[in-house]
C-alpha positions as CSV (number, residue, x, y, z in Angstrom):
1,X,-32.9,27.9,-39.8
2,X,-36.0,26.2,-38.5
3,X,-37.2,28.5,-35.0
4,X,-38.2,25.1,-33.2
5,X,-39.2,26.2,-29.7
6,X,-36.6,23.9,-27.4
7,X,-38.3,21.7,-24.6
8,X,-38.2,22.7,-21.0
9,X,-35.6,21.6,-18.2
10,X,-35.2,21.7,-14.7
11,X,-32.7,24.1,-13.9
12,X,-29.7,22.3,-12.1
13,X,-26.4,23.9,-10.5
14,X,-24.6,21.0,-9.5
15,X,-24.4,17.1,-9.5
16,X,-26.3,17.1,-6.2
17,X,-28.8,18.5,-7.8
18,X,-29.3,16.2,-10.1
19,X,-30.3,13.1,-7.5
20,X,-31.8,15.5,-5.2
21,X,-34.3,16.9,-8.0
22,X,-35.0,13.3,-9.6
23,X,-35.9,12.2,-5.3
24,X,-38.1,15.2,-5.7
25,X,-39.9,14.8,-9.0
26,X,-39.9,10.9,-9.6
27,X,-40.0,9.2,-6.1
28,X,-41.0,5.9,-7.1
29,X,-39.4,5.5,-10.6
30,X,-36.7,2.7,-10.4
31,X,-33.3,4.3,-11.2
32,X,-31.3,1.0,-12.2
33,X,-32.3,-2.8,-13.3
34,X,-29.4,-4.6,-12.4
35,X,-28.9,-8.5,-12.0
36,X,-26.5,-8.9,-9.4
37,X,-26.4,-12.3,-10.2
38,X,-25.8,-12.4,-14.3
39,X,-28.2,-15.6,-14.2
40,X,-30.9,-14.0,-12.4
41,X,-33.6,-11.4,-13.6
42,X,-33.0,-7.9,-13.7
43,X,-33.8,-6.5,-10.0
44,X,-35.2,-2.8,-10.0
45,X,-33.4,-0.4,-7.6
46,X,-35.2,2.8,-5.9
47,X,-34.4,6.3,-6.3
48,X,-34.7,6.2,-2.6
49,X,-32.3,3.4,-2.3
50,X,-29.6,5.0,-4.7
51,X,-29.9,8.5,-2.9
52,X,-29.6,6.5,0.3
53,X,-26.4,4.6,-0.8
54,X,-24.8,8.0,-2.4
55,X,-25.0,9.7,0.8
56,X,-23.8,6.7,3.0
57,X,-20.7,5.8,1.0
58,X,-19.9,9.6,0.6
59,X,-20.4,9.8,4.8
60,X,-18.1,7.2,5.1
61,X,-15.6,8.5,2.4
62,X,-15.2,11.6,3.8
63,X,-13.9,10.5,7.3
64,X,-11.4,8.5,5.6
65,X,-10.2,11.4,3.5
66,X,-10.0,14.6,3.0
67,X,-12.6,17.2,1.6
68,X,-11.0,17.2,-2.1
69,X,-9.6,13.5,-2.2
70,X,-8.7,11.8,-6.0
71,X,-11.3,8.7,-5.9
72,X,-10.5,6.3,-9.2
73,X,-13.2,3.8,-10.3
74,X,-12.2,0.7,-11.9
75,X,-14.4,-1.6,-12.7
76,X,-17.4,-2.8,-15.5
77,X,-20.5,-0.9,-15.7
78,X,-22.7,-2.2,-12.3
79,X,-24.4,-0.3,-9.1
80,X,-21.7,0.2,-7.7
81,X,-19.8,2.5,-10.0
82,X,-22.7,4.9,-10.4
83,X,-22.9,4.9,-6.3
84,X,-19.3,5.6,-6.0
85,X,-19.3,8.5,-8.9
86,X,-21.9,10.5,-7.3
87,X,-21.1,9.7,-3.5
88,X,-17.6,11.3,-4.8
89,X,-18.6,14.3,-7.0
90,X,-20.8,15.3,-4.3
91,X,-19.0,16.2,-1.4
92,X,-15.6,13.8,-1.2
93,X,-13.6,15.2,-4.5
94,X,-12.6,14.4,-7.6
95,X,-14.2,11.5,-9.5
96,X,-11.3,10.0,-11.6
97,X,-13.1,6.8,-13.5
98,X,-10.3,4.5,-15.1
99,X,-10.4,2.2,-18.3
100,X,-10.9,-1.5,-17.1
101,X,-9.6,-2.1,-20.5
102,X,-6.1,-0.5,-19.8
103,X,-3.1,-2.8,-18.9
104,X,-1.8,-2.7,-15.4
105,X,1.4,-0.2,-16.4
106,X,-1.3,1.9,-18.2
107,X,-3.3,2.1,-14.9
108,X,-0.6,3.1,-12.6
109,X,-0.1,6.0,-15.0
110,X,-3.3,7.0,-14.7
111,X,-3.5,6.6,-10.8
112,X,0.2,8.4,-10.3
113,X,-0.6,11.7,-12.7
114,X,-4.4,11.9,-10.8
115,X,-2.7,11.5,-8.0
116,X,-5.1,9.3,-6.4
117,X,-6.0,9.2,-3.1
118,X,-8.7,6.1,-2.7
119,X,-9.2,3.1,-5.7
120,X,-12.3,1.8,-5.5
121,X,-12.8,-1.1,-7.8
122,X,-14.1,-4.6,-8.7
123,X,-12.9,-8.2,-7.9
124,X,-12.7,-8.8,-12.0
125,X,-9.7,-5.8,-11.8
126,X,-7.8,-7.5,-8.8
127,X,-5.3,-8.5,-10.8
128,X,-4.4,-5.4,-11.8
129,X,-4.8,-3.9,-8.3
130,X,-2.2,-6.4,-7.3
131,X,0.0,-5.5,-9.7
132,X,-0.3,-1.6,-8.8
133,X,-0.8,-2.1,-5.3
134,X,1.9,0.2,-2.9
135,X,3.5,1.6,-6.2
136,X,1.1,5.0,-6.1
137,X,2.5,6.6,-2.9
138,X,-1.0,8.8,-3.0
139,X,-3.3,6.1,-2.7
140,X,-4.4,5.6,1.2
141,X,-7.2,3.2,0.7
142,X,-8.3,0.6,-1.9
143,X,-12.1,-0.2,-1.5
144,X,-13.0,-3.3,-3.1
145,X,-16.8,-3.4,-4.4
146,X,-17.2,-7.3,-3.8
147,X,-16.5,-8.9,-0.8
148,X,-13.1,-11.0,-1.0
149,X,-10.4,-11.9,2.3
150,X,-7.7,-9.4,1.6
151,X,-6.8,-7.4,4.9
152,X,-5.2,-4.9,2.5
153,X,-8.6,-3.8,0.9
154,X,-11.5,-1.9,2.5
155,X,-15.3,-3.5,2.1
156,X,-17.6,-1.2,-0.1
157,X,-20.2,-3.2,1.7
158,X,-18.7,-2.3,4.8
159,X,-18.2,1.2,3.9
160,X,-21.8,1.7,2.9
161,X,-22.8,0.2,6.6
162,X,-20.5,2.7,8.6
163,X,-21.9,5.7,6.5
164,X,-25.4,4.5,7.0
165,X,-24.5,4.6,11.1
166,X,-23.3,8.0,10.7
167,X,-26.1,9.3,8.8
168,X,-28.6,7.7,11.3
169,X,-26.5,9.5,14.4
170,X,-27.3,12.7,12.1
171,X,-23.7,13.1,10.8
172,X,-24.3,15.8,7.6
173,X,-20.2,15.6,6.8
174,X,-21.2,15.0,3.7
175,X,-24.8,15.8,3.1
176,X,-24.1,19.7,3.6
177,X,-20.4,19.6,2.1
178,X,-20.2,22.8,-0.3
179,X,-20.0,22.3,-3.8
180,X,-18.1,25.0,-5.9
181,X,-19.6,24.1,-9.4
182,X,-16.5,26.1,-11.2
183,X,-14.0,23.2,-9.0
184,X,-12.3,19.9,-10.9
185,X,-14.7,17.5,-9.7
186,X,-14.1,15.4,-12.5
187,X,-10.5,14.1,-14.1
188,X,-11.3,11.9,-17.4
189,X,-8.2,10.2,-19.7
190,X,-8.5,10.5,-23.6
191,X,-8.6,7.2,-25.1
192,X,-5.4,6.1,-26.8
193,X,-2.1,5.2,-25.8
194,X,-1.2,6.5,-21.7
195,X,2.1,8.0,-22.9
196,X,0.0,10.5,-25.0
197,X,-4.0,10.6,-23.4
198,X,-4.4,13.8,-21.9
199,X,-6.7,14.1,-18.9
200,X,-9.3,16.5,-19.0
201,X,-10.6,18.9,-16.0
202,X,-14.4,19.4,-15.6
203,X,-16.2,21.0,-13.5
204,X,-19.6,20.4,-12.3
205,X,-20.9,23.7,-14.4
206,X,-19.3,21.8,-17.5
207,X,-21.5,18.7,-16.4
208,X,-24.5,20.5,-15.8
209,X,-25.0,22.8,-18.9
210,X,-24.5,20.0,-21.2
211,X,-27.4,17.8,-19.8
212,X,-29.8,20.9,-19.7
213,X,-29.0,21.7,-23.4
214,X,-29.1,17.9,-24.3
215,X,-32.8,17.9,-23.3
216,X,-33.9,20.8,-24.3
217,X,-33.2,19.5,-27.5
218,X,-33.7,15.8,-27.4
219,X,-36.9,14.8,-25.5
220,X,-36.6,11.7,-22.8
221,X,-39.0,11.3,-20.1
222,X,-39.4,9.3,-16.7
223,X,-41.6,6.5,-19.1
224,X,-38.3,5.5,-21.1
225,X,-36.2,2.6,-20.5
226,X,-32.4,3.4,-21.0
227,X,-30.1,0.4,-21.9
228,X,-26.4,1.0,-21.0
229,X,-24.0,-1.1,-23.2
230,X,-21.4,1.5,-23.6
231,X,-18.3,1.7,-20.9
232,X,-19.0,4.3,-18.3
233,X,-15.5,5.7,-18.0
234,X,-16.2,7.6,-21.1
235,X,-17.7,11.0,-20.8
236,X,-20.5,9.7,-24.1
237,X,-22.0,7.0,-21.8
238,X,-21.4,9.0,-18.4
239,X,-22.8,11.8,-19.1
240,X,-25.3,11.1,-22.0
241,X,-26.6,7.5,-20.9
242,X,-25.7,7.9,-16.6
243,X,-26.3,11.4,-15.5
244,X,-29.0,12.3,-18.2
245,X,-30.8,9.9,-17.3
246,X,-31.0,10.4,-13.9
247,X,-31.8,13.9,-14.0
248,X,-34.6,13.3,-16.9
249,X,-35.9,10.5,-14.4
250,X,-36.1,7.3,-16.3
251,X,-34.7,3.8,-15.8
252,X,-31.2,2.7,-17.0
253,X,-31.3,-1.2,-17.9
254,X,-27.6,-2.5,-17.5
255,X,-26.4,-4.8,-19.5
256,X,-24.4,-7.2,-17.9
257,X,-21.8,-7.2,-21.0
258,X,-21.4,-7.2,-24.9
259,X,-22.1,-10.8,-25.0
260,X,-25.4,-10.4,-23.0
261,X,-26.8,-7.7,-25.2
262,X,-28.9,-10.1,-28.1
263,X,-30.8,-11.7,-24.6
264,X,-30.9,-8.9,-21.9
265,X,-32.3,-6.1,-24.7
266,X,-35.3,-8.6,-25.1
267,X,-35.7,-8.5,-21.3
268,X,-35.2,-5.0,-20.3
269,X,-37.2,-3.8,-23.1
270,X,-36.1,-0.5,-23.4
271,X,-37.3,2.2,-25.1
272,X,-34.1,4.4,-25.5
273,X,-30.2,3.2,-26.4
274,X,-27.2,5.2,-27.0
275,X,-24.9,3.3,-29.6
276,X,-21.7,3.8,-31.5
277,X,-22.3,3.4,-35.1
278,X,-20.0,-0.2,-35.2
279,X,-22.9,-1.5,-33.2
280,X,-25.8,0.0,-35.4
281,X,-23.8,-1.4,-38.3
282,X,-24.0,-4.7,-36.6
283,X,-27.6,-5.2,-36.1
284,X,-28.0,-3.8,-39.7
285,X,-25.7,-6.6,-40.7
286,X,-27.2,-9.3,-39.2
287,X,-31.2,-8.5,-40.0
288,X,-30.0,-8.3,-43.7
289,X,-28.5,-11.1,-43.9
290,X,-31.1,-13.2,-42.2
291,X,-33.6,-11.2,-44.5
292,X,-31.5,-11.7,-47.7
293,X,-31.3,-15.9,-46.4
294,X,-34.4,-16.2,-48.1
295,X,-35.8,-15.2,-51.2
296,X,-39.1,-15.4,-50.8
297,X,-38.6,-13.3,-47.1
298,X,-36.3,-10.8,-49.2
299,X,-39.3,-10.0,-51.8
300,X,-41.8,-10.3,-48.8
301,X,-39.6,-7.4,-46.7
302,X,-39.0,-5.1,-49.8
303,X,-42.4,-4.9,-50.5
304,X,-43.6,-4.2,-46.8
305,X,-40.9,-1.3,-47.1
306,X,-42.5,0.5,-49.9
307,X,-45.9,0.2,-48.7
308,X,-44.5,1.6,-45.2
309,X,-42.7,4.6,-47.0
310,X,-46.2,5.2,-49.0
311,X,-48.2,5.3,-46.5
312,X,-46.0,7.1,-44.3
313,X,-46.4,10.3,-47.0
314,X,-50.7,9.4,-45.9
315,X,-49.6,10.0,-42.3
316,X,-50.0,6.7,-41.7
317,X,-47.9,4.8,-39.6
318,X,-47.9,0.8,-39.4
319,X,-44.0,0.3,-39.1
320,X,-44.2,-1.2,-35.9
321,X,-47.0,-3.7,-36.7
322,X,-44.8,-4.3,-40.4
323,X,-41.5,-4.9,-39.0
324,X,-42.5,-6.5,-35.7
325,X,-39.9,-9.3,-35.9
326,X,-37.1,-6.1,-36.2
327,X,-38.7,-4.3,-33.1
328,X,-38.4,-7.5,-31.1
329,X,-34.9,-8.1,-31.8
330,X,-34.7,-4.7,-29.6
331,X,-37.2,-5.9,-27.2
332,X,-40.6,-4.1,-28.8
333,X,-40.3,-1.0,-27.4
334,X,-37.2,0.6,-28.6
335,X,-37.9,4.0,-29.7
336,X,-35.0,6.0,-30.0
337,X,-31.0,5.1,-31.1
338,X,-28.7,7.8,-30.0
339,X,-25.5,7.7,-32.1
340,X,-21.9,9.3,-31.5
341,X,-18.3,8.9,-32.5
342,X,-18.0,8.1,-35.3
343,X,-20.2,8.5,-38.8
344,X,-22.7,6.0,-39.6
345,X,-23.4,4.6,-43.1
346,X,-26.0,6.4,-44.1
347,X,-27.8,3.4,-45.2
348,X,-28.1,1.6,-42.1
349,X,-29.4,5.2,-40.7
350,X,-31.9,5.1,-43.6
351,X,-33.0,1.4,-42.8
352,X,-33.7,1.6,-38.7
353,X,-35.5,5.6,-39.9
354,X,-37.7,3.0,-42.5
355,X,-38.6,0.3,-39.6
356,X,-40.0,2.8,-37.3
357,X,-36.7,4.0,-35.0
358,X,-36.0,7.7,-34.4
359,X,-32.1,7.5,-35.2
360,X,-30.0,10.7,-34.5
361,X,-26.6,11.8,-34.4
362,X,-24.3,13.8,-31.8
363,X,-21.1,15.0,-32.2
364,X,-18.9,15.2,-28.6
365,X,-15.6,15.5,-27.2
366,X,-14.6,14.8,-23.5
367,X,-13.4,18.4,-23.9
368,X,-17.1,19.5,-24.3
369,X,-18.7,17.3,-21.1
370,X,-18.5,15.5,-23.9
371,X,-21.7,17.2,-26.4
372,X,-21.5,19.7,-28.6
373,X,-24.0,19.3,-30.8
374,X,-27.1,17.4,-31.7
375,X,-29.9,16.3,-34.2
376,X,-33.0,17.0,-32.5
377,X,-35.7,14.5,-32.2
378,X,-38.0,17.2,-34.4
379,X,-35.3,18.6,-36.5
380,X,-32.7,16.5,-38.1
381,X,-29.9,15.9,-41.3
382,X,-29.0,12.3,-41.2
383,X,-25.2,13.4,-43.1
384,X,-25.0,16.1,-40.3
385,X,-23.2,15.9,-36.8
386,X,-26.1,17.7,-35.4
387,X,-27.1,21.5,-34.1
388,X,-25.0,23.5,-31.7
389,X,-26.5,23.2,-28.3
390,X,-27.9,26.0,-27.3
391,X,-25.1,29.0,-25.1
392,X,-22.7,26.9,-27.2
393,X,-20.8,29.4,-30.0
394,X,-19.7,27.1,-32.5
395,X,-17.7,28.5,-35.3
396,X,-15.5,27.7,-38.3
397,X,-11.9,28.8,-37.9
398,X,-10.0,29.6,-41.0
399,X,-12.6,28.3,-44.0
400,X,-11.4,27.5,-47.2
401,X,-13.1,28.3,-50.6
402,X,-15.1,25.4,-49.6
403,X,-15.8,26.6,-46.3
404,X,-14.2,24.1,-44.5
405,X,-11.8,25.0,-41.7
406,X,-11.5,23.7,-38.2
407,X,-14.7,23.4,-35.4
408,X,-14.0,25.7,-32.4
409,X,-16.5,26.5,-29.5
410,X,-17.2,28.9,-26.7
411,X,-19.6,27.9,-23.7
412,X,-20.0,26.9,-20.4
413,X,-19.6,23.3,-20.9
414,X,-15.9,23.5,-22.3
415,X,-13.6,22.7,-20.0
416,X,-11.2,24.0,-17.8
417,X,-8.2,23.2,-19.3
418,X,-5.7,19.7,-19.5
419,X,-4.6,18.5,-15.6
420,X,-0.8,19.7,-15.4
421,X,-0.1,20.2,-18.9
422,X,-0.3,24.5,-19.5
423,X,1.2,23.9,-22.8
424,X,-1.4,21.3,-24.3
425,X,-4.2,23.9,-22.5
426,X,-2.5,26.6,-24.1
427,X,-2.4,24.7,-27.7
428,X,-6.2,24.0,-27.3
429,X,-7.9,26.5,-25.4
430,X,-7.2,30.4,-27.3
431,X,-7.2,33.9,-25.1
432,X,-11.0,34.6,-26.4
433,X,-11.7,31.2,-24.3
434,X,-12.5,28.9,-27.8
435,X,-11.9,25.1,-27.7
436,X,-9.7,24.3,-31.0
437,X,-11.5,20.7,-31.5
438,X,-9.3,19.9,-34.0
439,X,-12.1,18.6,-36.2
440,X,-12.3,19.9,-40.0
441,X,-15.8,20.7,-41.3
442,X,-18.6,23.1,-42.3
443,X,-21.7,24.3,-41.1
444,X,-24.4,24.2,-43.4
445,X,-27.0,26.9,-44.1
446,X,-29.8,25.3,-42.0
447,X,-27.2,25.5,-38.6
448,X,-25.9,22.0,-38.9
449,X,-22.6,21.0,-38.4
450,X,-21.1,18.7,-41.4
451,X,-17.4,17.4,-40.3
452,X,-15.2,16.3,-42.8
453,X,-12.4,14.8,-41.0
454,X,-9.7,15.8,-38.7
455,X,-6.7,18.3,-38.6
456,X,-3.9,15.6,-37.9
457,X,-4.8,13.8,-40.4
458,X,-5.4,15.9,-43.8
459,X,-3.0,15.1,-46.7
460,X,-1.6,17.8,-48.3
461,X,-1.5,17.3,-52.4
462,X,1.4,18.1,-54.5
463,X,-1.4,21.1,-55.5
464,X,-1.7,22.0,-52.0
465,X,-5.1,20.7,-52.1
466,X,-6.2,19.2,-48.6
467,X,-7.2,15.7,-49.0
468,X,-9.0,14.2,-46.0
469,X,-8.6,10.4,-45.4
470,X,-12.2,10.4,-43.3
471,X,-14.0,11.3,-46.4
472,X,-12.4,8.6,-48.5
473,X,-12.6,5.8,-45.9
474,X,-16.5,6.6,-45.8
475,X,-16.9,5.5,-49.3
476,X,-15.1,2.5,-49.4
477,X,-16.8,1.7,-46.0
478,X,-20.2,1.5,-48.0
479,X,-18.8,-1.5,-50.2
480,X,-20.0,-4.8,-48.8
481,X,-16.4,-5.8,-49.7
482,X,-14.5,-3.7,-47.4
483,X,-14.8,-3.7,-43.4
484,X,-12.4,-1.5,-42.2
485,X,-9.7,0.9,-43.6
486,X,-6.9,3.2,-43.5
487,X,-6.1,6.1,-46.0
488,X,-3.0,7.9,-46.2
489,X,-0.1,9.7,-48.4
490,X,3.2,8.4,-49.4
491,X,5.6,10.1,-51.3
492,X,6.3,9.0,-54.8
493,X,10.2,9.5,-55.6
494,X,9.8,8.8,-59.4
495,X,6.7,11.6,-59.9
496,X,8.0,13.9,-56.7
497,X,4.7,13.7,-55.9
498,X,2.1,12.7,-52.6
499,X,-0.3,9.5,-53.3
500,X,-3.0,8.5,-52.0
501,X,-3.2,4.9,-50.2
502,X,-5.8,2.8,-49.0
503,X,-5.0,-0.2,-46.4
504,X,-7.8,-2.5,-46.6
505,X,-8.7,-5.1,-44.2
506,X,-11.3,-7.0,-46.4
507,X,-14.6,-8.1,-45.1
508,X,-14.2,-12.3,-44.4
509,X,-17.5,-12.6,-44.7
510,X,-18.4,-11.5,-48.0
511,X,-14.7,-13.0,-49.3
512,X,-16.1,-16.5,-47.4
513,X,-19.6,-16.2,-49.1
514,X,-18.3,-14.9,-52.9
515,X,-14.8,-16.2,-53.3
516,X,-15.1,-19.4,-50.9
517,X,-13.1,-19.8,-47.4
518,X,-9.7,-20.8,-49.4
519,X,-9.7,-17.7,-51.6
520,X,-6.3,-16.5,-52.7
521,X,-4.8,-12.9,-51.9
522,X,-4.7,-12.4,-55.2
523,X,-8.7,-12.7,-56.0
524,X,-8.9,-10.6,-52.4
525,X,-6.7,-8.2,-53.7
526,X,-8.5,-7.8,-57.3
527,X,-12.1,-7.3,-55.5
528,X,-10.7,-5.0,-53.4
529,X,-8.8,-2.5,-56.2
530,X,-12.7,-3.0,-58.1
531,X,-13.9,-1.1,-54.8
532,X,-11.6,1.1,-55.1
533,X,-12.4,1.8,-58.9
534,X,-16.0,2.5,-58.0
535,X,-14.8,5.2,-55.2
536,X,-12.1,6.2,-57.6
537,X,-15.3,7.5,-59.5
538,X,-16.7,9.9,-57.8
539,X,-13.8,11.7,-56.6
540,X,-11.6,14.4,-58.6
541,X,-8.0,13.5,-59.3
542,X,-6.2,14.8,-57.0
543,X,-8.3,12.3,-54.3
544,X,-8.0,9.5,-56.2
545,X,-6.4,6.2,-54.4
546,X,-3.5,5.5,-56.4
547,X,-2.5,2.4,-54.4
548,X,-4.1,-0.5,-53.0
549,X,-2.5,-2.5,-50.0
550,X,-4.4,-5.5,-48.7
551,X,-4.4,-6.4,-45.1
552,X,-4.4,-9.9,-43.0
553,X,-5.8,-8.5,-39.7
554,X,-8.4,-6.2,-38.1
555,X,-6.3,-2.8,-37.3
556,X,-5.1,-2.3,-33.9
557,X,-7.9,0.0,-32.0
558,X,-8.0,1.5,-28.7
559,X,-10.9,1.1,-25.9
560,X,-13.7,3.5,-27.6
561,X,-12.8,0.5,-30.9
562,X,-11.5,3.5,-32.8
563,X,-7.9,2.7,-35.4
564,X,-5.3,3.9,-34.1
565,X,-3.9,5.7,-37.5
566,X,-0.3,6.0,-36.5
């Protein structure tokens, strides 16, 4: 293993912490561009300002509730919600950010098992608000973020104004409120259905160890521009793209939605983006295709590529000035893609490496706040999930001959168990204190962490082999052919035996462009079992995909846009 000396971090104990140092060390860094009006240019906002508005909403929080109180967040990424986290974690209580993707039913769930005390949310959720309203016997006060007539919601405006007041007649309610850094400050739902998300308990230690190991493997400074496209209910974006990047002192650039992305990147011009490979994938899609559009371009690009990758071996680097027209497409600056969730096709990795991007990979689970471990900026396998973090034991339960077995982890940013669920806890969390991720894999013998797939779903062969679906689904997802896919085992009555079976939902693209926009199942169908044949090829028997069943639709997917298998 490479001895790689790790980069320095402030030392942080709690959340507080965390604004209080980034007041202390980067006073007049903007903490957010935000457009308040969608239309309008991105407005910078102070680290004063931010600190300012933590303190009065918490104030003003805490003289409505209790110390302790359940505050839920629902609402799209804006000011508001990063105010309302930190004004709750704080001093007020729990921090119980919601889904704005969930149906209303789905909500109320969530509200009812946090047992939520204040909802503080958006006009765009009022819907759902209205349809949960006086049905969560908990919830006191519902704090709207935008100002609308309804005499059964509180201002946030409002509320912000009354703190402010008390702050000024030296009210310190909440500014000297204890925080216990081993207390649930934080109560997260797993994507996937309600009925069977689990919410996770975190504590402020959980938080706080994960963003000092983060950077002291990753470096980010106060001169990087961080663009937020990913939801911020999810521990990924929260902690990685929110938190982290207050601490480390830079700017977060929020986009003002999916659709706004192509425009606002080339406005913010960030230098720093964390992604989900689906969206790396779609960039990578789109520059090819406009590349591969011409000829003469296509020859022109290839060419520039091979000259870059020469002359990178010379220590020379002109991939900027090469691929300008792909830098600008992230704004000019863009240095650094931060990828989790999922595994990326390695050659779209290998492409944004080639036009001058540093592209790692994380692997993180809520359970973890959320990371576990991470390619480092300076050390890095592009096949690999990444390096332990550092006071993390990660080890390999159970290895096969292969020495694969299940990922399971020790440290302090595991969490502290599943909120009113002891046997889930107990299923997860073993006496020595180790986290059962549930995720199959190896570690290599540089440190890194390979996964393979996960425990649910490994086929067991008629040999008693393990098959894992993950594994195959990655090869088929490199054919052009193929956009999305499920593999599984179904028993064959006449051979008394398990087979393997890929459910392909075929790329409409390529099908449009190659077998034209009337194209029969049947030609689908026959493309699709050639895909198969060229997987079929490099795997050993007993993984081979004996059956081929085409698909009509995309497969159903929950929030975080991954299948939902079962």
């Amino acid at each position: 293993m490479k001895d790689i000396p790790l980069y320095e971090v402030t030392k942080i104990q709690n959340l507080r912490d965390v604004i209080k140092t980034r007041v202390k060390e980067f006073p007049q860094n903007p903490v957010f561009l935000h457009k308040p009006n969608k239309s309008k240019e991105y407005v910078p906002v102070s680290t004063e300002k931010y600190d300012h508005d933590i303190d009065s909403l918490g104030t003003a929080l805490m003289h409505k509730v209790d110390k302790g109180a359940r505050v839920a967040i629902l609402a799209e990424t804006r000011y508001e919600w990063y105010v309302s986290y930190l004004a709750t974690t704080n001093g007020t209580g729990c921090v119980v950010p919601i889904d704005k993707e969930l149906k209303s039913d789905e909500i109320l769930n969530c509200l009812s098992r946090a047992h939520a005390d204040i909802v503080i949310f958006s006009a765009s959720k009022k819907e759902s608000i209205d349809e949960v309203y006086g049905k969560v016997d908990s919830i006191k006060y519902y704090v709207c973020m935008d100002d609308i007539e309804d005499t059964r919601f509180i201002s946030y405006t409002k509320l912000i104004e009354e703190g402010e007041k008390l702050l000024a007649d030296g009210d310190k309610i909440f500014t000297e409120a204890t925080i216990d850094p081993e207390e649930m400050t934080i109560l997260l739902f797993t994507s996937g259905t309600t009925a069977k998300s689990k919410a996770v308990m975190l504590c402020q230690r959980n938080i706080c160890k994960n963003l000092m190991s983060m950077f002291s493997m990753l470096y980010i400074d106060r001169n990087d521009v961080f663009f937020s496209v990913l939801p911020l209910h999810h521990t990924y974006e929260c902690t990685c793209g929110f938190l982290g990047q207050v601490y480390r002192g830079t700017t977060i650039a929020i986009c003002s939605g999916l659709r706004y992305i192509t425009s606002e990147i080339k406005e913010a011009k960030p230098s720093c983006i964390l992604m989900v490979p689906v969206m790396l994938e779609m960039f990578y899609k789109n520059i090819m295709k406009n590349i591969n559009s011409d000829p003469k371009k296509a020859k022109k690009f290839n060419t520039g590529r091979k000259l870059s990758k020469f002359l990178m071996k010379l220590h020379i680097d002109v991939r900027k000035k090469l691929f300008a027209q792909i830098h600008d497409v992230f704004g000019g600056n863009m240095r650094l893609i931060i990828l989790g969730g999922a595994p990326v096709k390695p050659e779209a990795l290998e492409f944004f490496q080639d036009m001058g991007f540093l592209c790692v990979q994380g692997y993180g689970l809520t359970e973890c706040a959320p990371i576990l471990a991470l390619n480092r900026d300076v050390d890095f396998e592009n096949e690999a999930a990444g390096l332990p973090l550092p006071g993390v034991d990660v080890q390999i339960l159970n290895p096969d001959s292969d020495g694969i077995g299940e990922f399971i982890a020790k440290g302090d940013n595991v969490f502290m168990g599943y909120y009113e669920d002891p046997e889930s806890t107990a299923e997860a969390l073993d006496s020595d204190g180790y986290y059962h991720t549930g995720d199959l894999g190896y570690i290599d013998k540089n440190g890194f962490c390979i996964i393979t797939g996960r425990k649910k779903n490994v086929i067991i062969a008629q040999n008693g082999k393990n098959v894992f679906p993950e594994e195959i689904e990655y090869l088929l997802s490199l054919d052009d052919r193929v956009a999305e896919s499920v593999v599984s085992g179904e028993h064959d009555d006449k051979k008394n035996d398990i087979i393997i079976v890929a459910t392909i939902f075929p790329d409409m693209d390529w099908v449009e462009q190659n077998l034209g926009k009337d194209a029969s199942d049947e030609a689908i169908q026959k493309e699709l079992e050639d895909a198969v044949d060229k997987v079929n090829e490099k795997l050993v028997n007993y993984k081979k995909i004996k059956k081929v069943v085409l698909r009509k639709t995309e497969f159903e997917k929950n929030t975080s846009r991954k299948i939902k298998r079962y």
